[in-house]
C-alpha positions as CSV (number, residue, x, y, z in Angstrom):
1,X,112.7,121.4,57.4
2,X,112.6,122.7,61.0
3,X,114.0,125.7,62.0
4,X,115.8,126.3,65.5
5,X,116.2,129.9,66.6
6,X,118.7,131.4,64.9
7,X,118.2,130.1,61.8
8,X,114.6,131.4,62.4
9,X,116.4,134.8,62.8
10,X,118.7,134.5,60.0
11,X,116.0,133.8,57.3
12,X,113.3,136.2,58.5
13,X,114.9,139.4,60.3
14,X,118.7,139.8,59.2
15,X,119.3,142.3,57.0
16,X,122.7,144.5,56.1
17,X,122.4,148.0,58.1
18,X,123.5,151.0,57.1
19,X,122.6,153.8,59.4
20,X,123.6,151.7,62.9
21,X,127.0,150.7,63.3
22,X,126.1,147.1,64.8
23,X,123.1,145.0,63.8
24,X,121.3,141.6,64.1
25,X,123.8,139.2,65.3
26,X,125.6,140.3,68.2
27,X,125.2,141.4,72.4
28,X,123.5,144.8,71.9
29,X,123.1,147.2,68.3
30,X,125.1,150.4,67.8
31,X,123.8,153.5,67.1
32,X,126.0,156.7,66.9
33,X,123.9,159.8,67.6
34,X,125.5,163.2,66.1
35,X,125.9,166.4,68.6
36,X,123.0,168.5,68.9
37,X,120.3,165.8,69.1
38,X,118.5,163.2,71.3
39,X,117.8,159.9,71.5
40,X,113.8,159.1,71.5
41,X,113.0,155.5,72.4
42,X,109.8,153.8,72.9
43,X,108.8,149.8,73.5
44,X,105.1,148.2,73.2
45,X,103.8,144.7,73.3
46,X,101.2,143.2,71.5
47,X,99.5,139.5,73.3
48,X,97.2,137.6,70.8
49,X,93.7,137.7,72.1
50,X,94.3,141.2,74.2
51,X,95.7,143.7,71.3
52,X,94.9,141.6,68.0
53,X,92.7,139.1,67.1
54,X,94.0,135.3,65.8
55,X,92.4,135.9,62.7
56,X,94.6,138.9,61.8
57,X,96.8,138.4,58.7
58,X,100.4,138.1,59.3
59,X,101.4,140.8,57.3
60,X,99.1,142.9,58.5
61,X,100.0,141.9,62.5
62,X,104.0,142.6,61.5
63,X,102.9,145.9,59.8
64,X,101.3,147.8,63.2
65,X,103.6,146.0,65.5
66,X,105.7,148.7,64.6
67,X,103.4,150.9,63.2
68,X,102.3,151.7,67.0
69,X,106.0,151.9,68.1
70,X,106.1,154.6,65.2
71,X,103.3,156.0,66.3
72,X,105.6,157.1,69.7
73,X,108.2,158.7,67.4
74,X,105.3,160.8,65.8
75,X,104.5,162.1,69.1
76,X,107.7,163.5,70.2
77,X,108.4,164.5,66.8
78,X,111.1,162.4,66.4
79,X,112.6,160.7,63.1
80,X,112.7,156.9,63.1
81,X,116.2,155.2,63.4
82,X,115.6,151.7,64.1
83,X,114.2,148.9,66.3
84,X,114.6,145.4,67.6
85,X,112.3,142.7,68.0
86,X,111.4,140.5,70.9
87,X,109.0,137.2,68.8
88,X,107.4,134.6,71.2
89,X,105.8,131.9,68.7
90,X,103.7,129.1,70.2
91,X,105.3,127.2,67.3
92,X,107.1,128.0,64.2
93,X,105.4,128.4,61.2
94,X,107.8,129.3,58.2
95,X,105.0,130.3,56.0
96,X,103.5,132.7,58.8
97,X,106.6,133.9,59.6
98,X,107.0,134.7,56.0
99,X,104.2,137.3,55.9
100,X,105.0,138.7,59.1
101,X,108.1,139.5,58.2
102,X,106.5,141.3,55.0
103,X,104.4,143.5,56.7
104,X,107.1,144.5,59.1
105,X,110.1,145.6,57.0
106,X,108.0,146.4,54.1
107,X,106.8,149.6,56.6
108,X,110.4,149.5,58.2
109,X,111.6,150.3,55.0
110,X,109.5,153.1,54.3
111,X,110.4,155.1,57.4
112,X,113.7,154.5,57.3
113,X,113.6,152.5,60.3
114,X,116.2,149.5,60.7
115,X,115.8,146.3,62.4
116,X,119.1,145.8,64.8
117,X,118.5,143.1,66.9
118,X,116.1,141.6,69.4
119,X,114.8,137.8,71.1
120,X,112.6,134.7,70.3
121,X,111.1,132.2,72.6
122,X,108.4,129.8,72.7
123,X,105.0,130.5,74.1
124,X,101.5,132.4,73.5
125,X,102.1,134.7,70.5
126,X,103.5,137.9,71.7
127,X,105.3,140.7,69.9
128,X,107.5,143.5,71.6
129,X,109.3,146.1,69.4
130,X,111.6,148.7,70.9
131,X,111.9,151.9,68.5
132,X,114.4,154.3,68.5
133,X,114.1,157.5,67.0
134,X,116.0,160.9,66.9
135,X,115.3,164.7,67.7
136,X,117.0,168.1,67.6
137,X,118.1,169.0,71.2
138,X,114.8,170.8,73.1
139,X,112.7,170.3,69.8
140,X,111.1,166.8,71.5
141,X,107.1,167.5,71.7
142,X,106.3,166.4,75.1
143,X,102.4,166.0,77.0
144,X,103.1,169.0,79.1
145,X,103.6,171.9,77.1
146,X,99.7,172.9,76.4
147,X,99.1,176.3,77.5
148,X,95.3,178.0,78.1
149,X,94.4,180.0,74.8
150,X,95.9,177.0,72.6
151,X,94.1,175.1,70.2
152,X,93.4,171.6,70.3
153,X,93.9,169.4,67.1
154,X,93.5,165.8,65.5
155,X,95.1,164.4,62.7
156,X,93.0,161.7,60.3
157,X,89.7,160.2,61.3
158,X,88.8,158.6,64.6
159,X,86.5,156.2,65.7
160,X,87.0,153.2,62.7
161,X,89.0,150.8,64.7
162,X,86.7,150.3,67.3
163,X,83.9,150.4,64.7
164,X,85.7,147.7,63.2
165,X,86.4,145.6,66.3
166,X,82.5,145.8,66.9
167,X,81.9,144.5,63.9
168,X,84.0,141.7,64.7
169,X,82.5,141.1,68.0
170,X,79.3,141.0,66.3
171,X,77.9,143.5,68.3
172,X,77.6,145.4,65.2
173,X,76.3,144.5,62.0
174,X,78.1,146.3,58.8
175,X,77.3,145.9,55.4
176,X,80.8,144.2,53.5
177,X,81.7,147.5,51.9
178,X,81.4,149.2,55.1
179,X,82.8,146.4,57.1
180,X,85.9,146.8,54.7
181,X,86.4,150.0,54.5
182,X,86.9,150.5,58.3
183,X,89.0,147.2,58.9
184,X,92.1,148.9,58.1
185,X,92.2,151.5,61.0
186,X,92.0,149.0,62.9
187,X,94.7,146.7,61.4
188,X,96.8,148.8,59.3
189,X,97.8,151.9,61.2
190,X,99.2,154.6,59.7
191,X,101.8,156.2,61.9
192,X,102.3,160.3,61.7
193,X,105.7,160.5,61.2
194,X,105.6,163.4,58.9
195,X,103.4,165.5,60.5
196,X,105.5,164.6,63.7
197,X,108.5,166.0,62.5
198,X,106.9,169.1,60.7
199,X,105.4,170.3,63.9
200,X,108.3,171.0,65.3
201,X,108.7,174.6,66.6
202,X,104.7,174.7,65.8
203,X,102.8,172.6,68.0
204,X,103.5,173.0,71.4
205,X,102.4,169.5,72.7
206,X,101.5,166.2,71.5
207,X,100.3,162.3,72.3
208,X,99.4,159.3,70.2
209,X,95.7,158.1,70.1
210,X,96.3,154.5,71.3
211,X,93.6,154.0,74.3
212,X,90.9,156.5,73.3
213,X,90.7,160.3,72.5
214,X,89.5,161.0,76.8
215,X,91.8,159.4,78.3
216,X,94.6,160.5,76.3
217,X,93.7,163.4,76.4
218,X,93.6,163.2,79.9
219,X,97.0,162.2,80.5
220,X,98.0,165.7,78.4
221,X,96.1,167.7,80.6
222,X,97.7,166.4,83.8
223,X,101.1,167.0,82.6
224,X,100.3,170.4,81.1
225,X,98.0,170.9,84.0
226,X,95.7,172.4,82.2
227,X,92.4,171.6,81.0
228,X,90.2,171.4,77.7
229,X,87.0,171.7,76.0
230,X,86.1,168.9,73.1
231,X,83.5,170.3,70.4
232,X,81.5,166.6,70.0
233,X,80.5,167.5,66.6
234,X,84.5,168.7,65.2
235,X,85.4,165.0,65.6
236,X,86.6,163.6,62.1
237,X,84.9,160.5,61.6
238,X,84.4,158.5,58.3
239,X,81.5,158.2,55.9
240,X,81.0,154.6,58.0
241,X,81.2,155.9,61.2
242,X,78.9,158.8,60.6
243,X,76.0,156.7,59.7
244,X,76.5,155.2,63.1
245,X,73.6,155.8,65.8
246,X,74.9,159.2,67.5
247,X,75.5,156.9,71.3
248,X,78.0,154.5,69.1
249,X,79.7,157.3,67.1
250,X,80.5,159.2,70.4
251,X,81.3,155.6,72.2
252,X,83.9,154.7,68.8
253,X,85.4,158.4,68.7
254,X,85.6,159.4,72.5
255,X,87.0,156.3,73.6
256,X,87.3,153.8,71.1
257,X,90.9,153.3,71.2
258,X,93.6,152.1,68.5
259,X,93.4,155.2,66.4
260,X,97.1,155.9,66.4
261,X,96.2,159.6,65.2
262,X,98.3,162.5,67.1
263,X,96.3,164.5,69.3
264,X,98.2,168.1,69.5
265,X,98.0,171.8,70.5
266,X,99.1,175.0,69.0
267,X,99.2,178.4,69.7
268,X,96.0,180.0,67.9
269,X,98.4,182.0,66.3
270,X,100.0,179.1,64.5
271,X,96.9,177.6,63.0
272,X,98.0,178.2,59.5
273,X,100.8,176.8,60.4
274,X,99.4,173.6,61.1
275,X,97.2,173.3,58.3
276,X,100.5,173.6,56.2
277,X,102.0,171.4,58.1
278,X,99.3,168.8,58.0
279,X,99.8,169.6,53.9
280,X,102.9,169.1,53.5
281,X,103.0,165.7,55.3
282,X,99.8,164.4,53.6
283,X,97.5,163.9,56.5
284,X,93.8,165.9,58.0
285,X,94.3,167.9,60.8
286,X,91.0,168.9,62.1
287,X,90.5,171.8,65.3
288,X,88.7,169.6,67.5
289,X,88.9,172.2,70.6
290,X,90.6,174.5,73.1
291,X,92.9,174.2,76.3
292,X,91.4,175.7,79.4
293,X,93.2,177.2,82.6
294,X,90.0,176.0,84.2
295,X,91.2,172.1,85.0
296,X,88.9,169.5,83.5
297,X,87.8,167.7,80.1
298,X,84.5,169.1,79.0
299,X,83.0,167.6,76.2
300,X,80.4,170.0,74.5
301,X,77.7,169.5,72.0
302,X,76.5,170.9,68.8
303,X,75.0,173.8,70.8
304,X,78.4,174.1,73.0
305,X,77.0,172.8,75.5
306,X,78.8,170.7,78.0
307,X,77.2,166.9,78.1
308,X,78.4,164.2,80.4
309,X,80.2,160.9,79.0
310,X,79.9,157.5,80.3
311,X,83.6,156.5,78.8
312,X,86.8,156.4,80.0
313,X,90.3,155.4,78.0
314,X,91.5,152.0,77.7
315,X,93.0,150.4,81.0
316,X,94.8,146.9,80.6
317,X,93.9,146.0,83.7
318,X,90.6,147.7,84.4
319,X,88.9,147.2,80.9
C-alpha cells in the first residue's frame, strides 16, 4: 500500500501529548512555560553521506537525530520538553520508517521529550529536529562564563567515534571486538542530560563535544575570553582507543568530533561537587585541565609541556 504524507505522519510520528498543549496535527505546537523559567531551544540537521553513513541502521539514525539535539539541552543545563521533526525521504520505505521511528521515540521517551509536530518532503535523506527544553531563570550554562583559576572537565570517554568512522573508512584496521565496541559512540550517542541539569549552580560553563574537543573548546574560550591548558595524557579514552598509535589517539581525542560528551568548568572549589554530580547522574567526569587569563589553547604533554597540534575542529565547509 503506498503511503502519501500524512498518512506517513499518522502511522509513524503521532502520538497523544501530555505535557504540550497542541501536538502533531495542526499550524504550530503549544507549549505553556511556568513563571520563573526559560525556554531553551536548539535545531540540527543531519544529510546522508556528510553526518551518517547509508549503512547506518534506522533505528540507530532516529536514535542520535535527537540524541545530538539533546546533547544542546545538556549543555545549557536545561530539561528536555519536546521536539518536531522535519523528514526528507528520497522515497518511502514503510519498513525503514518503522525502525526509525523506534529509535527515535524509544530515546524520546526516555527523556521525557515529546514529538509536537514538524515536515516531510521528498529528496536526498535529510533529518532536522528542533528541541526544546526548559531552565530556571539565570541558571542556563552558557560558553562564556569560564573564569582563570577554574578547572576544566569532560564527561565519558572521547575519541571512539572517530575511531570508529576510521574503521569504516578503512583507513584503520580493528579487530571485530574492537570494531564493535567503539561503533556505538559513534552511532548511539548518549546525551548528558543528567549531568546537565545537576550542574546547575556548580559548573560555571559548558559546550557539547560535537566537532572535536579544540575547537570546541575554542569557541568557550572566545566567549569566556579566556584561555586554557589541556593535560594530553588526562584525556579519557577507551581500552580501544588506548591501544591506538599515540599520533591517532591524539588525532581521535583532540579533534575527532561526534563525541557528544559536555566539556565544562568549575570553580576548583567545587570539584567535589562535580564528582557528585557526575555520581549522581551516572556518567565519568574526568579533570582534563585549567582556564588561563593568558589567551590561548595549550595542549601539554605527559611532562606538562606544551606540544603543537596539527588539528583543528570540524568545519562543514572547510573539512
Amino acid at each position: 500500500m503506498s503511503l502519501g504524507e500524512f498518512d506517513l505522519i499518522d502511522r509513524f510520528f503521532k502520538r497523544p501529548v501530555r505535557r504540550a498543549d497542541l501536538g502533531v496535527g495542526d499550524d504550530c505546537a503549544l507549549l505553556s512555560i511556568g513563571a520563573g523559567m526559560q525556554l531553551a531551544t536548539s535545531v540540527d540537521t543531519l544529510v546522508e553521506g556528510r553526518h551518517f553513513l547509508s549503512t547506518v541502521p534506522p533505528e540507530r539514525l532516529g536514535h542520535k537525530a535527537l540524541a545530538v539535539n539533546l546533547s544542546d539541552l545538556a549543555a545549557c543545563s536545561a530539561t528536555p520538553l519536546a521536539f518536531t521533526l522535519a523528514l526528507t525521504l528520497p522515497r518511502v520505505d514503510a519498513a525503514w520508517l518503522e525502525r526509525f521511528a523506534q529509535g527515535l521515540l524509544a530515546l524520546a521517551d526516555a527523556h521525557g521529550c515529546e514529538l509536537v509536530g514538524g515536515d516531510t518532503t521528498g529528496g536526498p535523506l535529510a533529518i532536522s529536529i528542533t528541541v526544546y527544553g526548559e531552565v530556571p531563570a539565570g541558571q542556563a550554562l552558557l560558553r562564556s562564563g569560564a573564569r582563570a583559576g577554574d578547572e576544566l572537565w569532560v564527561s565519558g570517554r572521547l575519541g571512539d567515534a572517530r575511531l570508529a568512522l576510521e574503521a569504516f573508512r578503512g583507513t584503520v584496521a580493528l579487530p571485530g571486538d574492537d570494531f564493535d565496541a567503539v561503533r556505538p559512540a559513534m552511532e548511539l550517542p548518549q546525551p548528558r542530560v543528567a549531568l546537565g541539569t545537576g550542574l546547575r549552580g556548580i559548573a560555571s560553563s559548558a559546550i557539547d563535544l560535537s566537532d572535536g574537543l579544540l575547537g570546541d573548546l575554542g569557541h568557550l574560550l572566545r566567549r569566556s575570553g579566556v584561555g586554557a591548558s589541556v593535560q594530553a595524557d588526562a584525556l579519557p579514552r577507551s581500552a580501544v582507543l588506548a591501544r591506538q598509535p599515540l599520533a591517532l589517539q591524539h588525532e581521535c581525542l583532540l579533534a575527532g568530533g561526534d563525541d557528544y560528551e559536555l566539556l565544562f568548568t568549575a570553580p576548583a572549589a567545587r570539584h567535589d561537587a562535580v564528582l557528585a554530580a557526575a555520581r549522581e547522574a551516572g556518567v565519568a567526569a574526568s579533570r582534563i585541565g585549567r582556564i588561563d587569563a593568558q589567551p590561548g589553547l595549550r595542549v601539554l604533554d605527559a611532562q606538562g609541556a606544551p606540544f603543537e597540534t596539527p588539528f583543528a575542529g570540524f568545519d562543514h565547509f572547510r573539512s
